[in-house]
C-alpha positions, 0 to 999 in steps of 0.5 A: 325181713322187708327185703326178703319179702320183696325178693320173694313176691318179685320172684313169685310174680316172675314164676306166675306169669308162665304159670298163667299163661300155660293153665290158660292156653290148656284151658282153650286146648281142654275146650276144643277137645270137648264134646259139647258143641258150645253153638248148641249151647249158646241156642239151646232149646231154639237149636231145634227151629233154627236154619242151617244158615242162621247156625252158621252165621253164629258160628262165624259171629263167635269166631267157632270155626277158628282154629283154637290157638287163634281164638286163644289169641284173639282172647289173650289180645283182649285181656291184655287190652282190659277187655276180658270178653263176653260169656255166651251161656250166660250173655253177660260181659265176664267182669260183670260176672265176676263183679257179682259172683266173685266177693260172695265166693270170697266171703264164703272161702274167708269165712270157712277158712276162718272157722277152719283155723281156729277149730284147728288150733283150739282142738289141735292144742287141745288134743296135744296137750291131753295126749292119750286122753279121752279128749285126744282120742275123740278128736284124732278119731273125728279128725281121721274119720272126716278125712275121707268125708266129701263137702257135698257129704257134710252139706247133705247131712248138714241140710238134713240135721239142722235146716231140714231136722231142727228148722235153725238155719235156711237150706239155701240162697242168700235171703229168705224169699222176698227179703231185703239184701241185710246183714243179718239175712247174709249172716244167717244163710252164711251161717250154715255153708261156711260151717261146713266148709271150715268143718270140711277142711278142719281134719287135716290142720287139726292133725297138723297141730297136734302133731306140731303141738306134741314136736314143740312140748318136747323141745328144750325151750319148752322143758326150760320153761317148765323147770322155771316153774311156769303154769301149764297154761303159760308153757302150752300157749306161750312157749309151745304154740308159738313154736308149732305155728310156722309149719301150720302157715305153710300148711294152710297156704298148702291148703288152699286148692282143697279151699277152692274145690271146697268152695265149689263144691259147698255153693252147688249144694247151698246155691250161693250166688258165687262162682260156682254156678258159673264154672258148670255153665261155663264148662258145659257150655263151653264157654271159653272166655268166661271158663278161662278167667275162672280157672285163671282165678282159681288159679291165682288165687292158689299162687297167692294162698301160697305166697302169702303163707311164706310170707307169714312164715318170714314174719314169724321166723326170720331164719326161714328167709335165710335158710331159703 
């Protein structure tokens, strides 16, 4: 098992490497093709009152009048060398961005996703095992019904319920107002983004377990355990739940660009202090360095969702290495 998991992280790193290097290359390509003028966002409103002269002496500074491949060049040199570059929209070196930004998307996304799986094993084995009940029917309904369902949608209607409506949680930030940077304050404005979050990417692994759930009851180990006599309970949890979790692993790893969008999209509407906010400047501003190590981020962290979902399938199933 260790020497296939070997085998596949060396030949994920090796597939990787050109990945990264086409996204960031597109990423420069994408921003040169853009219409914001990134020296107009880097003045803004002082746009107005500055001279020919000062404009393009700023231009020449930030290296704007270079072609593209040449300034993805000058970047690409930098990066290598440990220098990721300075952001120009929000005038800050862009690992002092990530530094600070980075750990509460993480937290944020762990955090959804934790409440995601077990919201999909609970209902999802539940519905299985109550085939054709009330309980199976409200959960495949829900599930299906929330498919469709935008995380900006259920942010809304989620502010509207229980922050605005029933006064239980914050709307938004990370702390009240004037409050100290605690564990509780983080825990309670965590609270309500990350329930949205899990909830927002919870339909589609509900339904994957559940079907999963129904494949596995009717295999022949299962039906064996039954003629022994076993208890439901012991039959669904320790005979048929463990048969239908390697294909929920490798949906999960499947899932994590919707958990990256999600994310985005979920910090915007709450304004957490995560990556979010920085994705829109950097876009609008044309920001390339710092619009390129997010993307790349997002990008490894999708390569890595995915890795460590196989990986996890080896570990359940060994067979999966040698079918591989």
């Amino acid at each position: 098992m260790s020497r296939a998991i070997t085998r596949l992280v060396l030949h994920r790193l090796g597939f990787a490497v050109p990945v990264l290097a086409v996204v960031a290359v597109g990423v420069f390509l994408l921003a040169a093709a853009s219409p914001f003028d990134p020296v107009h966002q880097y003045y803004g409103v002082e746009l107005f009152s500055a001279s020919a002269a000062d404009v393009a002496r700023v231009r020449a500074e930030l290296g704007l009048d270079d072609p593209v491949l040449v300034q993805f060049w000058r970047w690409l040199t930098g990066v290598l060398q440990g220098d990721l570059g300075n952001s120009r929209s929000l005038r800050q070196p862009v690992a002092q961005v990530l530094a600070e930004r980075l750990p509460w998307t993480l937290l944020l996304a762990a955090t959804g996703l934790a409440l995601a799986v077990l919201i999909a094993l609970v209902l999802g084995t539940v519905a299985a095992w109550r085939q054709g009940g009330w309980t199976d029917r409200l959960v495949t309904a829900i599930g299906h019904a929330l498919e469709g369902v935008p995380p900006f949608v259920l942010a809304l209607l989620a502010i509207a319920v229980f922050a605005l409506g029933l006064g239980w949680l914050p709307v938004a930030g990370l702390t009240d107002a004037g409050s100290a940077l605690t564990s509780g304050q983080i825990a309670e404005h965590l609270a309500l983004p990350a329930l949205v979050l899990g909830i927002s990417q919870s339909p589609w692994l509900v339904l994957h377990v559940r079907q999963s759930m129904l494949a596995s009851l009717a295999e022949d180990h299962v039906t064996g355990a039954r003629a022994r006599g076993l208890g439901e309970r012991a039959v669904v949890l320790r005979h048929a739940l463990p048969t239908a979790l390697l294909p929920f692993v490798t949906l999960i790893g499947a899932r994590v660009p919707e958990l990256v969008t999600g994310a985005v999209l979920v910090e915007e509407v709450f304004s957490w202090p995560g990556v979010a906010a920085a994705v829109v400047t950097a876009a609008t501003a044309v920001d390339y360095p710092l619009l390129a190590i997010l993307t790349l981020t997002a990008t490894a962290a999708v390569l890595l969702g995915s890795l460590c979902a196989d990986i996890a399938a080896i570990a359940l199933d060994p067979r999966v290495a040698a079918d591989g």
